[in-house]
C-alpha positions in Angstrom: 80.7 68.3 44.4 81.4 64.8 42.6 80.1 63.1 45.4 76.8 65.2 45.3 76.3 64.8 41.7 76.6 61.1 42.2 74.2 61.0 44.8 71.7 63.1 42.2 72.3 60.3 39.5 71.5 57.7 41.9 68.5 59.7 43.2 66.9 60.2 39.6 67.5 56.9 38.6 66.0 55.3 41.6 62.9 57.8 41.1 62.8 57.2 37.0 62.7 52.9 37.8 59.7 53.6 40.2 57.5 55.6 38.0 58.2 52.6 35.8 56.7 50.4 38.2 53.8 52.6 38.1 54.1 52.9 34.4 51.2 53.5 32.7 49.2 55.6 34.9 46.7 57.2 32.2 45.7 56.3 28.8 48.3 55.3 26.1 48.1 55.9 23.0 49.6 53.7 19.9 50.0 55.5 16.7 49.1 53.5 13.5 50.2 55.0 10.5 47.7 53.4 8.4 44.0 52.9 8.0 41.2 51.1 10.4 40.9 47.7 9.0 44.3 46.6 7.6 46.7 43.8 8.9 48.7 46.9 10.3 45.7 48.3 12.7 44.3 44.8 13.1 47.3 43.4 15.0 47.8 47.3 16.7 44.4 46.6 18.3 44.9 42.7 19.2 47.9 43.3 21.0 46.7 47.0 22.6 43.8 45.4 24.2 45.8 42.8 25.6 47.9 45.4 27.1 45.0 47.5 28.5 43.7 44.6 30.4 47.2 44.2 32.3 47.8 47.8 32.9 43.9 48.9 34.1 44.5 51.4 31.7 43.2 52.3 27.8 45.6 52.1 24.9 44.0 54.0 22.3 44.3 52.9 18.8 44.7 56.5 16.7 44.7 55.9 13.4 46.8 58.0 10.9 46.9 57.3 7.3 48.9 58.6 4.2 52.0 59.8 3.1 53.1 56.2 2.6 53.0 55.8 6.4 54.8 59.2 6.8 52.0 61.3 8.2 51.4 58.6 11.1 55.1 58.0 11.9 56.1 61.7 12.0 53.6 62.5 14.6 54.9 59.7 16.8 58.6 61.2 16.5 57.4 64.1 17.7 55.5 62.8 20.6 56.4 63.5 24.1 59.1 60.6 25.3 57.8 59.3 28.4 56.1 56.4 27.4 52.5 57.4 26.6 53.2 57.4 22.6 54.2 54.4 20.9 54.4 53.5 17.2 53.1 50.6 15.4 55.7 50.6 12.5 55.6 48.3 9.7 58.4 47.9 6.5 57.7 50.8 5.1 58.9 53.4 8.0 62.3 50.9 6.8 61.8 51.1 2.7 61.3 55.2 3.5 64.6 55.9 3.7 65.3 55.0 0.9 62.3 56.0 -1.2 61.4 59.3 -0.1 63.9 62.3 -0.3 62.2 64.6 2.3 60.8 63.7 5.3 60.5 65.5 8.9 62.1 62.3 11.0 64.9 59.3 10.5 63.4 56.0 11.8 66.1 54.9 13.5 67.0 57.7 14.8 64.3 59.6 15.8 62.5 56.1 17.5 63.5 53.9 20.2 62.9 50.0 19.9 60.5 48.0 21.9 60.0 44.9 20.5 59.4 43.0 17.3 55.6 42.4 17.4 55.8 40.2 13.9 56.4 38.8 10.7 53.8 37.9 8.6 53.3 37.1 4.6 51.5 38.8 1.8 49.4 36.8 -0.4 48.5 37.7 -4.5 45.0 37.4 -4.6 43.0 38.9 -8.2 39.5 39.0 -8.8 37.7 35.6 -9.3 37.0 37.0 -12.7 40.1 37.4 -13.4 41.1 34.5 -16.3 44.1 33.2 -14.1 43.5 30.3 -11.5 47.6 30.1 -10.7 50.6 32.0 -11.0 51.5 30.4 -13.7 48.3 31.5 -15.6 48.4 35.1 -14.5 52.4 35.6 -15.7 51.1 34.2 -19.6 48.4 36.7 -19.4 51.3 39.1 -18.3 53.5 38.6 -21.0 51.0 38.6 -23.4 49.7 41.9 -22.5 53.3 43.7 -21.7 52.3 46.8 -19.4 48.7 46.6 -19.6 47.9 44.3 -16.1 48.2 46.5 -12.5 48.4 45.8 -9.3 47.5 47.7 -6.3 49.1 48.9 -3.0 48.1 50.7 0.2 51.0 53.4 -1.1 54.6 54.0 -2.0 56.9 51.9 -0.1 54.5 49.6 1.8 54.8 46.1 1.5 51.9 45.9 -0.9 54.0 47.4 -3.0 57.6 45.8 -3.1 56.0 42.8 -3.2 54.9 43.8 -6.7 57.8 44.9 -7.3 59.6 41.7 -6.3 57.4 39.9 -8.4 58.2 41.7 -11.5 61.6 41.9 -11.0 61.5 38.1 -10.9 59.6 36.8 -12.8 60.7 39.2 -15.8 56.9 40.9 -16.5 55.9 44.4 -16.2 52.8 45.0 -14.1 51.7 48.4 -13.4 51.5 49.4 -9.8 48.9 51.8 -8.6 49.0 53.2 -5.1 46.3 53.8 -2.8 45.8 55.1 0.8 45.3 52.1 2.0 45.3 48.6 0.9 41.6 48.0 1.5 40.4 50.5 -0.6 42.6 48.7 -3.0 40.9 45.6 -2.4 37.7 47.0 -3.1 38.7 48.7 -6.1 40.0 45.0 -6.9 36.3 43.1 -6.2 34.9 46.0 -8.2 37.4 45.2 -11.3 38.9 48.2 -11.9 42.4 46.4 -10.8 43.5 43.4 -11.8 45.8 42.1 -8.4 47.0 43.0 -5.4 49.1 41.7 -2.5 47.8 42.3 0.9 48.4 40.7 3.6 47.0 37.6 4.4 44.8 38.9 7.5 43.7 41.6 5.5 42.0 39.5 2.8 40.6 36.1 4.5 37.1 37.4 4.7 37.1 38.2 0.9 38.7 34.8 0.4 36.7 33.1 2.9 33.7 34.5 0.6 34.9 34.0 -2.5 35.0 37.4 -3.8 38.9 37.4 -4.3 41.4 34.3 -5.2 44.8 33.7 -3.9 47.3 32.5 -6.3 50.1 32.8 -3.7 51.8 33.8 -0.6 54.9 35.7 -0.7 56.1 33.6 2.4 59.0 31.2 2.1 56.2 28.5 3.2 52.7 28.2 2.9 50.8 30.3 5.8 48.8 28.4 8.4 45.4 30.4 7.9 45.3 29.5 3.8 47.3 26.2 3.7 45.7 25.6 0.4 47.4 28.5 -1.2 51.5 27.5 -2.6 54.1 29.6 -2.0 54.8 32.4 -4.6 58.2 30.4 -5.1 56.6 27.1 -5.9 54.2 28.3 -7.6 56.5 29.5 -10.3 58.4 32.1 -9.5 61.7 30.4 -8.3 63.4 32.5 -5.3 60.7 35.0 -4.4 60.6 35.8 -0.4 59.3 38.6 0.9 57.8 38.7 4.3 57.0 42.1 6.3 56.8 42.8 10.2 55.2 44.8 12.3 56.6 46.4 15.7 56.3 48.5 18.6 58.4 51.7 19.2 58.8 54.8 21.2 60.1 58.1 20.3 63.8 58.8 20.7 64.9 59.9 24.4 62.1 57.6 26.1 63.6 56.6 29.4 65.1 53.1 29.8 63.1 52.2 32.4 59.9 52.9 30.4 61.5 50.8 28.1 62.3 48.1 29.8 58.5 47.8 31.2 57.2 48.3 28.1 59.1 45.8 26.0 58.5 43.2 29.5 54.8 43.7 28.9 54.6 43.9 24.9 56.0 40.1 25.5 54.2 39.0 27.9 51.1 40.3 26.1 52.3 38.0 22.9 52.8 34.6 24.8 49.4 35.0 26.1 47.3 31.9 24.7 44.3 34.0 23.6 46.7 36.5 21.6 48.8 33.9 20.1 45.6 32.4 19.0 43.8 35.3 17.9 47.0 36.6 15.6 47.2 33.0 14.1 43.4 33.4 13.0 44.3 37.0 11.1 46.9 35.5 9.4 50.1 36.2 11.5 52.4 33.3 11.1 55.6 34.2 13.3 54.3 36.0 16.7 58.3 37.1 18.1 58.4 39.4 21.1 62.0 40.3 20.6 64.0 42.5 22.9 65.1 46.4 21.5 68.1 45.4 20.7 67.2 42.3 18.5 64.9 44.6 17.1 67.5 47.6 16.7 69.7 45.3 14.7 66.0 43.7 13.1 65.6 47.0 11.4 69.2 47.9 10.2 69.3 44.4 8.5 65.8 45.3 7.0 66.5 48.3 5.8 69.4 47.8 4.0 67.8 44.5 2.3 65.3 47.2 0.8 67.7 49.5 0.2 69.4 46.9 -2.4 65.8 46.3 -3.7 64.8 49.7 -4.2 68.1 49.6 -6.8 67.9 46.5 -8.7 63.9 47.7 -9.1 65.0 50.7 -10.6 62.9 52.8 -8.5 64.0 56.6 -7.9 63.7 58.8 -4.6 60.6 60.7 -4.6 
């Protein structure tokens, strides 16, 4: 009996590693919990085309919005697990847990790791009529007006948001947040003046840079970023110590099998060293292309987490 149950192991195994040989053979699609247009869909789609031009098959970008990523995330936990529904996560599926009292799925446990697509930075940009040309400018008008400056984000625990919240927590001033849906209705709320900063990443604002419309004051990076090399550091700039730099990665629902795994992370980097990618991503604003193996990025996320968790406390911020 032993011996036949080892021979079925060994015969399932053999048959799982060939279909992921074969793996993909129809469309994928790669969930992305926020809206069309941001740093979070941009870099989905850069790295999904890439993908569809090695496999001969479409990897379809569906977008999912709201519920501070919640909404996208909890229909990719409950996705099949074979492969042909994968997650674009970001900081916030990390900052959830320990923000938001209810929700339908555990991100590290309900998801299996792929790889770490990113990191990238976060720049503070306000509107060019804003009467601020440098951080040091904007935290005067901040104390002088205690609570009446905002800022925007694309939602509750996004990286819009903590790095708000960094920045108030360091530099000792009390800006308002306001959360949106997304960050680039945020941004246009902040060209139309009705908010006085936000910090979006730097991919999602170069065109309203590029065009004047919005100024950067600085990036939340620990150095300057390669697309806006003009623009300090948030830390030199004048708030000493500020860091905060989000990521982006790719993941599967729990129970995918290895195999699919294992082809899928050996594609996802070999997508990312391609020249034209690497290129491309550098151009939006990405300044640390990775392509790390699920396990660096398993132990990625638990070290992530808990950095937010200690944030969320010394913030003051309360589960929803």
């Amino acid at each position: 009996m032993w011996l036949r149950l080892a021979l079925l192991l060994v015969s399932a195994l053999a048959a799982a590693t060939v279909g992921a040989q074969n793996f993909p053979t129809r469309p994928v699609r790669n969930i992305v919990p926020y809206a069309a247009g941001g740093a979070v869909d941009t870099v989905a789609r850069t790295v999904s085309s890439k993908l569809s031009d090695m496999w001969g098959q479409t990897v379809v970008i569906e977008n999912r919005p709201g519920g501070a990523a919640n909404i996208g995330t909890d229909l990719a936990a409950r996705a099949a697990p074979d492969g042909y529904t994968l997650l674009m996560g970001t900081t916030a599926n990390g900052v959830n847990l320990h923000l938001m009292s209810k929700m339908s799925h555990n991100f590290i446990r309900d998801f299996t790791p792929i790889s770490l697509v990113d990191t990238f930075y976060n720049i503070l940009v306000v509107n060019s009529e804003l009467p601020a040309k440098s951080v040091k400018e904007l935290l005067a008008l901040a104390r002088a007006k205690p609570g009446q400056l905002n800022y925007g984000s694309a939602g509750v625990a996004s990286s819009n948001h903590f790095s708000g919240e960094l920045f108030n927590l360091l530099a000792g001033v009390k800006i308002q947040h306001v959360p949106y849906k997304d960050a680039g209705v945020a941004l246009s709320d902040l060209i139309g003046g009705r908010l006085d900063m936000v910090f979006p990443s730097v991919a999602g604002s170069l065109a309203h840079l590029q065009s004047g419309r919005l100024r950067g004051l600085g990036v939340t990076g620990p150095r300057r970023s390669a697309a806006v090399p003009q623009v300090p550091t948030i830390a030199e700039a004048g708030v000493p110590g500020y860091e905060l730099t989000p990521w982006h990665a790719l993941l599967a629902p729990a129970g995918t099998p290895k195999p699919i795994i294992t082809k899928l992370h050996a594609d996802v980097v070999k997508a990312l060293a391609a020249p034209d990618i690497r290129t491309k991503l550098v151009s939006q604003g990405i300044d640390n292309i990775v392509g790390s193996t699920p396990d660096e990025l398993a132990q990625f996320i638990k070290v992530e987490t808990a950095k937010y968790e200690k944030l969320v406390t010394a913030a003051g911020l309360k589960k929803e």
